[in-house]
C-alpha positions in Angstrom: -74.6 -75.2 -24.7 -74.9 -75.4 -20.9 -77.6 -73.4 -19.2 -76.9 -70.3 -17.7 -78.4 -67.0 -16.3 -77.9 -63.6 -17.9 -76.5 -60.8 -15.7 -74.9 -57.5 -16.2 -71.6 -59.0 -15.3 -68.6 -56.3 -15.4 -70.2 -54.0 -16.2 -72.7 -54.3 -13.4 -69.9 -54.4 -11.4 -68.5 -51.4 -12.4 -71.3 -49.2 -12.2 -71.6 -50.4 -8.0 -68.2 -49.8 -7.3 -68.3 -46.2 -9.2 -71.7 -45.7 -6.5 -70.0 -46.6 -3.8 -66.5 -44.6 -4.3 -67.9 -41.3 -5.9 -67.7 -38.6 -3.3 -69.6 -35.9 -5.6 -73.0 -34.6 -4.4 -74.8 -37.7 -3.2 -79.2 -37.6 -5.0 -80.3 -39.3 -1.6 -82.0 -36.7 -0.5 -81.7 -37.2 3.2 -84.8 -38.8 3.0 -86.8 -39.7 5.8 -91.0 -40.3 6.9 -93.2 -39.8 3.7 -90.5 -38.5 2.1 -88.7 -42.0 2.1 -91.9 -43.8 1.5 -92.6 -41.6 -1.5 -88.9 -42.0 -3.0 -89.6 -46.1 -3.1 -92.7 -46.0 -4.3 -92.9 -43.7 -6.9 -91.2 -45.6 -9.7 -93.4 -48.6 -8.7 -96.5 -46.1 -9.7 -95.3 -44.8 -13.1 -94.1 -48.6 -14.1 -97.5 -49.4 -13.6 -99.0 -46.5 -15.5 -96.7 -47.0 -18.7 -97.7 -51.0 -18.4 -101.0 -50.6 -18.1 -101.0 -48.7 -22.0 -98.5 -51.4 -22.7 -101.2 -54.3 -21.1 -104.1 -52.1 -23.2 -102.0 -52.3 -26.5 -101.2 -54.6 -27.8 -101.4 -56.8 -24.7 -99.8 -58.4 -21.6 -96.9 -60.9 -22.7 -97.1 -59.6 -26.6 -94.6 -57.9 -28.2 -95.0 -54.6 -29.7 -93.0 -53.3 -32.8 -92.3 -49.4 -33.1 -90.8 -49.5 -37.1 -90.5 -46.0 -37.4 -88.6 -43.4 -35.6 -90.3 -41.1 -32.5 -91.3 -37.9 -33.8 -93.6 -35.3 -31.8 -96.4 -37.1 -31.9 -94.8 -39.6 -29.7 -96.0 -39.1 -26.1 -96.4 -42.8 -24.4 -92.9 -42.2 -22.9 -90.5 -39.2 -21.9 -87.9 -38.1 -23.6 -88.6 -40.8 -26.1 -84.8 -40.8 -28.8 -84.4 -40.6 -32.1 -81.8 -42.7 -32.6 -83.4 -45.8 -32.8 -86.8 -48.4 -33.4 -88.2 -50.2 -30.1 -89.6 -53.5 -29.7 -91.7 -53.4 -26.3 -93.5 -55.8 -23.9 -95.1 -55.8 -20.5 -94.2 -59.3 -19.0 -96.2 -60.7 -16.3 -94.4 -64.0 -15.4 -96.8 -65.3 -12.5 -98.1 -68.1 -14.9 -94.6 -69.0 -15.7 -91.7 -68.3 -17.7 -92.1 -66.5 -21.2 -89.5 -68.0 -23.8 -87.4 -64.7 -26.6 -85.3 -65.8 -28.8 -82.8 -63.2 -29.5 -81.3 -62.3 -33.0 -77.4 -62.3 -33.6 -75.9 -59.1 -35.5 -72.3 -58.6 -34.7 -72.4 -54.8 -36.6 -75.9 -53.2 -35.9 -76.1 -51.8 -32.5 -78.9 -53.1 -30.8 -80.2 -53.9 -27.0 -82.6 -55.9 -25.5 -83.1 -54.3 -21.6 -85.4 -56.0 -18.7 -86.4 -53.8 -16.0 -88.1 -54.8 -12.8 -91.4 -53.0 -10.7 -88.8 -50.7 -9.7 -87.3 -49.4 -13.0 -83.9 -51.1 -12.4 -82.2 -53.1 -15.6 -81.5 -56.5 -14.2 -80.5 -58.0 -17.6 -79.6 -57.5 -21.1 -78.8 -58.5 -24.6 -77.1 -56.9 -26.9 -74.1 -55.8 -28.6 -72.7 -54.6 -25.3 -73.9 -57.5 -22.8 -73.3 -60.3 -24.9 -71.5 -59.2 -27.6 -74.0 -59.1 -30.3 -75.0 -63.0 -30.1 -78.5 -63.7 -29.3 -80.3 -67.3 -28.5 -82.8 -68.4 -26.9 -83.9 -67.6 -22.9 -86.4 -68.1 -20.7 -87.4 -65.4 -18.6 -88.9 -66.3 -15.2 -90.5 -64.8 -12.3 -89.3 -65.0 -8.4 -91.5 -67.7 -7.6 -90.1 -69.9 -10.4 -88.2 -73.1 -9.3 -88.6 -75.3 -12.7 -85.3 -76.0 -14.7 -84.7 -75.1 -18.6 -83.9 -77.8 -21.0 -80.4 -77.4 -22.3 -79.3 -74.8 -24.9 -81.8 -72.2 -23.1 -80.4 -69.0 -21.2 -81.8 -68.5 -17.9 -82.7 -64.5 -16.9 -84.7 -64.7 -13.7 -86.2 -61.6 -12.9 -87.0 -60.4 -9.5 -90.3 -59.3 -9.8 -93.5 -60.7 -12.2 -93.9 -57.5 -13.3 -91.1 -56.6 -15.9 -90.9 -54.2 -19.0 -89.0 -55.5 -21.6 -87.3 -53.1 -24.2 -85.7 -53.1 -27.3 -83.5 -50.7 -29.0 -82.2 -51.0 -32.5 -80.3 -48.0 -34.3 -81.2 -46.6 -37.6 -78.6 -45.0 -39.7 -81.3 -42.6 -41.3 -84.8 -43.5 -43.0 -82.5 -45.4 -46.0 -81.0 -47.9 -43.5 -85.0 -48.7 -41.7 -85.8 -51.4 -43.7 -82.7 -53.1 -42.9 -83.1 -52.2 -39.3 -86.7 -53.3 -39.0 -85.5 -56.6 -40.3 -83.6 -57.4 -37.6 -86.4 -55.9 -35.0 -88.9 -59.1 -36.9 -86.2 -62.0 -35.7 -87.1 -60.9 -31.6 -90.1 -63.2 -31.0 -91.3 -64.1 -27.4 -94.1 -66.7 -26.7 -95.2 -67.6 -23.3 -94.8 -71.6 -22.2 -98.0 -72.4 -20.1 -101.6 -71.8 -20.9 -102.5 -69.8 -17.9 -103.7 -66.7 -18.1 -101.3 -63.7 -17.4 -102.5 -61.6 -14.5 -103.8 -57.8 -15.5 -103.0 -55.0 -13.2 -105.7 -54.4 -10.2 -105.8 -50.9 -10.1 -105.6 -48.4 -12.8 -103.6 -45.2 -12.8 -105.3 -42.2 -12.8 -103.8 -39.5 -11.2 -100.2 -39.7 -9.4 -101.1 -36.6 -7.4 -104.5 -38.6 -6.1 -103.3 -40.3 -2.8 -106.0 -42.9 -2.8 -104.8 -43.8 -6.2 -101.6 -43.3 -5.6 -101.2 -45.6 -2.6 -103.7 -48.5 -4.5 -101.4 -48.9 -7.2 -98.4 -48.9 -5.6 -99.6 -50.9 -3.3 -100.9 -53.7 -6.0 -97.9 -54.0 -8.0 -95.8 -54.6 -4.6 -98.1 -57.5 -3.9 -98.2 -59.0 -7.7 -94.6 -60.1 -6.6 -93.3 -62.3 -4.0 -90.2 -62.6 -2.5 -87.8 -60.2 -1.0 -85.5 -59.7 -4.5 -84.8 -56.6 -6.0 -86.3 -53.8 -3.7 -89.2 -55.7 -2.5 -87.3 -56.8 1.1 -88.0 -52.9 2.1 -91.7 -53.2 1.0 -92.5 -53.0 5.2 -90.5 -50.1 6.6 -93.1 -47.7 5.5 -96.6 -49.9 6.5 -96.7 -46.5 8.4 -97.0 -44.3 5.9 -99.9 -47.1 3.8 -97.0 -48.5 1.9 -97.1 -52.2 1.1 -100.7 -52.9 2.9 -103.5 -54.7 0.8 -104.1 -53.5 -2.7 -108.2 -52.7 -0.9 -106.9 -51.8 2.5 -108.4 -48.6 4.1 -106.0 -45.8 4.4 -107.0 -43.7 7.5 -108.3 -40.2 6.6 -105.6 -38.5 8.3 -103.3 -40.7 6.7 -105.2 -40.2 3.2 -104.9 -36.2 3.9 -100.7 -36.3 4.9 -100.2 -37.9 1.3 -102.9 -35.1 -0.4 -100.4 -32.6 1.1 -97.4 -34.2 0.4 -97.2 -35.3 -3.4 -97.3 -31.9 -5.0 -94.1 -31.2 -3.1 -92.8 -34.6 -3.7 -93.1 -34.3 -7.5 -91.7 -31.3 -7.9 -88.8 -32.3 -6.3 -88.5 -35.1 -8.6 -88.9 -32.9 -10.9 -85.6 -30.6 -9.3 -83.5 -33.4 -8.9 -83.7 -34.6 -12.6 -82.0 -31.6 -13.5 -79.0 -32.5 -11.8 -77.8 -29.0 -10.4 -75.4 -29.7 -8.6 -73.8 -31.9 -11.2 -73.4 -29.1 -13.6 -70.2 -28.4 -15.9 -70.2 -26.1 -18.6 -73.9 -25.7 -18.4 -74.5 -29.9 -18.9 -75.4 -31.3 -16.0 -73.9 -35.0 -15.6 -75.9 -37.6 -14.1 -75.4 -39.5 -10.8 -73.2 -43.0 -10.9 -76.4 -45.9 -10.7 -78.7 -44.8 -13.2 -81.2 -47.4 -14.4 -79.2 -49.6 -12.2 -79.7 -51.3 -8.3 -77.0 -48.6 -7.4 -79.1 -45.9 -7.8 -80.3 -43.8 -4.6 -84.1 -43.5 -4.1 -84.0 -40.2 -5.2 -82.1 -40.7 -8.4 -84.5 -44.0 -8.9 -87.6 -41.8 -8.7 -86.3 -38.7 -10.6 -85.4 -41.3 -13.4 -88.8 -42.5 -13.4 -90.2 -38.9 -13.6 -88.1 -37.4 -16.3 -86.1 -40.1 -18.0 -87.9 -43.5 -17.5 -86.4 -46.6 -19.3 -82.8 -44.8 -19.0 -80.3 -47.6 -19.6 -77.0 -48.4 -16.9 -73.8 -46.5 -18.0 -72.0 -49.4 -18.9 -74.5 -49.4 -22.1 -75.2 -45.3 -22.3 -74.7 -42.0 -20.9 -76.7 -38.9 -21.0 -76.1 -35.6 -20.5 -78.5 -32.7 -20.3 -78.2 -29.2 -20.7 -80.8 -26.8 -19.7 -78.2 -23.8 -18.8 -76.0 -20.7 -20.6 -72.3 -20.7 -19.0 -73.8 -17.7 -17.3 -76.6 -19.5 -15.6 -79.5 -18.4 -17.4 -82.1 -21.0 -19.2 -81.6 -22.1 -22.6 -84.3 -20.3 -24.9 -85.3 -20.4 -28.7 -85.9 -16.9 -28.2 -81.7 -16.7 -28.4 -79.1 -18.7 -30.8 -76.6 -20.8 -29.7 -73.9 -22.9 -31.2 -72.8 -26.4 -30.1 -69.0 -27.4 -31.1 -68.4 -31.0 -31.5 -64.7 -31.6 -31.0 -62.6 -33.3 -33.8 -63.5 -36.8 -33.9 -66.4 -36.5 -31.7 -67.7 -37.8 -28.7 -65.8 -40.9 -27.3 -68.0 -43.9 -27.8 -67.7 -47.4 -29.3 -71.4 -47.2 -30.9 -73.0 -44.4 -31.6 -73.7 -40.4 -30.0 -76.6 -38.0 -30.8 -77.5 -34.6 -29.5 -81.2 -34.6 -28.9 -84.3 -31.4 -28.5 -86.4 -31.6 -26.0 -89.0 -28.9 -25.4 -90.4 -29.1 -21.3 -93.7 -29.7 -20.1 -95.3 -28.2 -17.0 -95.4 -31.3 -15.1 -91.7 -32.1 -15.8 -91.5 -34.4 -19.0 -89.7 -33.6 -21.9 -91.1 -34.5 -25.2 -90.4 -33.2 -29.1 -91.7 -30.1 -30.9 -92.8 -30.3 -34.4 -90.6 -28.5 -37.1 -90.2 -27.9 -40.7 -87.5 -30.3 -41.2 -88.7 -33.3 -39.1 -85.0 -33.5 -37.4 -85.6 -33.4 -33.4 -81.8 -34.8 -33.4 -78.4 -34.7 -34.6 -75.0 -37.3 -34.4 -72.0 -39.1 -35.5 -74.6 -40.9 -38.1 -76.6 -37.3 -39.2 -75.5 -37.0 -43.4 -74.5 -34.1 -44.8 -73.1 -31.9 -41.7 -70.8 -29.4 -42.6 -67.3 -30.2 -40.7 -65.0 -27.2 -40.1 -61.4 -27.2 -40.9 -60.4 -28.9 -38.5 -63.0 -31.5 -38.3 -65.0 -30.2 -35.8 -69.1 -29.7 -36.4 -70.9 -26.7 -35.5 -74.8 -27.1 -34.5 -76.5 -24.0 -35.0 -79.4 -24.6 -32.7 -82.1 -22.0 -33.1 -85.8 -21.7 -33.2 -85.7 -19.7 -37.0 -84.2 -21.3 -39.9 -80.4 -20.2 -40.4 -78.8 -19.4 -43.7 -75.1 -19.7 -45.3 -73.4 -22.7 -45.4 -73.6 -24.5 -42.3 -77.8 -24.7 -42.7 -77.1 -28.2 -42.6 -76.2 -28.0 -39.2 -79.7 -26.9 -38.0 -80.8 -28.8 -34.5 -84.7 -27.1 -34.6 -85.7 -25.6 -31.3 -88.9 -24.4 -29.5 -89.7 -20.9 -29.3 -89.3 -21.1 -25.2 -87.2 -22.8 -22.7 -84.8 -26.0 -24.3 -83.7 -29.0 -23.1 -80.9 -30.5 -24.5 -80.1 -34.4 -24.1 -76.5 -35.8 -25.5 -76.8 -39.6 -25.6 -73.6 -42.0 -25.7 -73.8 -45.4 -26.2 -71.4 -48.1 -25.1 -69.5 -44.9 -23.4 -65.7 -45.3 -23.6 -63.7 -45.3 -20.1 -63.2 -41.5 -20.9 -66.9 -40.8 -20.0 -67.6 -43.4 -17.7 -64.9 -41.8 -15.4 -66.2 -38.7 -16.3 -62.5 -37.2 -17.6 -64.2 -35.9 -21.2 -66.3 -32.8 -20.6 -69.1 -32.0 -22.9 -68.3 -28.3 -24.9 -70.7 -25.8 -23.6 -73.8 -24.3 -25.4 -72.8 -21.1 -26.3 -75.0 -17.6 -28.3 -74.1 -17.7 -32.0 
């Protein structure tokens, strides 16, 4: 087999030409000054901080097996799904390239995502990227100029710094063994020696401009190169953006950022509701999430409130946070989701997902008596209607009569609700199939 690299390909393709054509309310923001400056390097800073547990545990270059489905004592991550086991790793590829052999299975969904400094998924493998056949690549860094023997894969990734992430679904706690299985076949081992490099500045506190600006500041210089977003590392020297990881930031400086970042989160925090995207009460994300054709804004809201998120070519998600009438979703009230006859149109899998809200803007589960923080197209025993349509009674209190079955568990205060599609059909990606609204039992 000849050597080649691994790219998004069509579907890559499609999600930039959707960025560039949509004419819908645009997440740039109008950014300018610290604003702008914020916006690029904010993803850069919460990369960092979910690498540096990674790097803790279980280590730089060493994969780490989740076997068991996120419940609410997961909190590493936000809005962390149900749906499936992960296999993670923070790569640094500085000392040279890292060789993952990928398993083959052409009926279990699976994924295998890279995502640079900046949060953008560069590559993938998987039963949407490639099919479902695996191999064996070689993942390398920018600086990288070597050649791979034949019968290797080449991804090369634009920065050193990359997270990589694995997805495999779970058809209930039954079908885990099997799944795991297939999680134990992905292996990666690095190909030199050398030492990989840890991270020169630990996260503390995203609100603290000193450590704020230090660790975006180290992770832009751990790469060279102007790949990726890196060629704009420059444009905001003025605002203490891409200067030396120990450079002195002027007091005055220092104080502008102190200022600024309270009002710079919370707007992340606004945009990742997607307001002005909203239909029925789901709000339906920007084109170029997770993807290079993502704005700034939409890049750093991602990073905030839905880090990891995949390019739509592989999933879509859809929140809803909103009555038809406006007002916020709220275990203090019942609702009722209808799932249309035969579902939502994917060609993997869909699940509808409770999310309770934290003050600082993430999104994690709440504990219940049934242990379900999700529903889908793979939940047993949901009672259909008559016309093969699925009621969700979503509720904080236990409901009786038949359709218990159909119990999504929900917090005592404000909800979020996620709806996750995998390998979307062309009915979602153009955004013609509307999600039903959430409406009071």
């Amino acid at each position: 087999m000849r050597r080649r690299d691994v790219l998004w390909g069509v579907g890559a393709v499609g999600l930039v030409g959707i960025a560039a054509c949509q004419t819908g309310p645009s997440l740039d923001g109008g950014a300018t000054g610290m604003e702008a400056a914020f916006f690029y390097a904010y993803p850069l800073y919460e990369i960092a901080r979910t690498g540096q547990n990674r790097a803790a545990q279980p280590g730089l270059n060493v994969l780490g097996h989740r076997a068991t489905l996120a419940d609410h004592t997961m909190r590493q991550i936000t809005a962390p799904n149900n749906d499936t086991i992960y296999t993670s790793a923070q790569l640094e590829l500085s000392a040279g390239p890292l060789e993952i052999n990928a398993p083959t299975d052409l009926k279990r969904y699976f994924n295998i995502s890279f995502m640079d400094a900046f949060t953008d998924n560069f590559a993938a493998i998987g039963t949407g990227p490639t099919k479902g056949v695996g191999g064996r690549y070689w993942i390398t860094g920018p600086g990288w100029t070597g050649v791979a023997p034949a019968g290797v894969n080449v991804i090369k990734a634009p920065t050193n710094d990359v997270w990589m992430l694995a997805r495999i679904v779970v058809d209930g706690p039954e079908d885990l063994a099997a799944a795991k299985a297939l999680q134990q076949q992905i292996t990666l081992k690095p190909l030199t020696n050398a030492a990989s490099r840890a991270f020169g500045v630990k996260c503390t506190n995203a609100l603290d401009a000193q450590n704020f600006l230090a660790v975006v500041n180290d992770m832009l210089a751990r790469s060279p190169g102007t790949a990726s977003h890196l060629a704009r590392r420059d444009a905001f020297s003025a605002f203490g953006i891409g200067l030396a990881p120990d450079a002195a930031i002027p007091p005055d400086l220092l104080a502008a950022w102190t200022a600024y970042l309270p009002s710079g989160i919370s707007k992340l925090r606004e945009a990742f509701e997607f307001r002005e995207l909203i239909v029925d009460g789901w709000t339906y994300q920007q084109p170029g999430v997770g993807s290079t054709a993502a704005t700034p804004l939409l890049r750093s809201a991602i990073a905030l409130g839905g880090l990891a998120a995949l390019p739509e070519a592989e999933a879509m998600y859809y929140h809803c946070l909103f009555e038809l009438n406006g007002e916020r979703l709220t275990g203090a009230n019942k609702y009722v989701w209808r799932v249309p006859p035969g579902g939502v149109p994917v060609d993997a899998f869909w699940s509808l997902t409770m999310y309770a809200p934290e003050d600082d803007g993430r999104y994690f589960y709440i504990q219940n008596p049934i242990d379900r923080f999700s529903v889908g197209d793979r939940t047993k025993g949901l009672v259909k209607n008559a016309d093969g349509s699925i009621d969700i009674l979503i509720q904080h209190e236990a409901p009786a009569g038949p359709k218990a079955a159909n119990w999504l568990p929900a917090p005592k205060g404000p909800i979020r609700l996620a709806l996750r599609a995998y390998l979307p059909k062309a009915e979602l990606r153009d955004r013609r199939w509307k999600a039903p609204p959430v409406q009071r039992a």
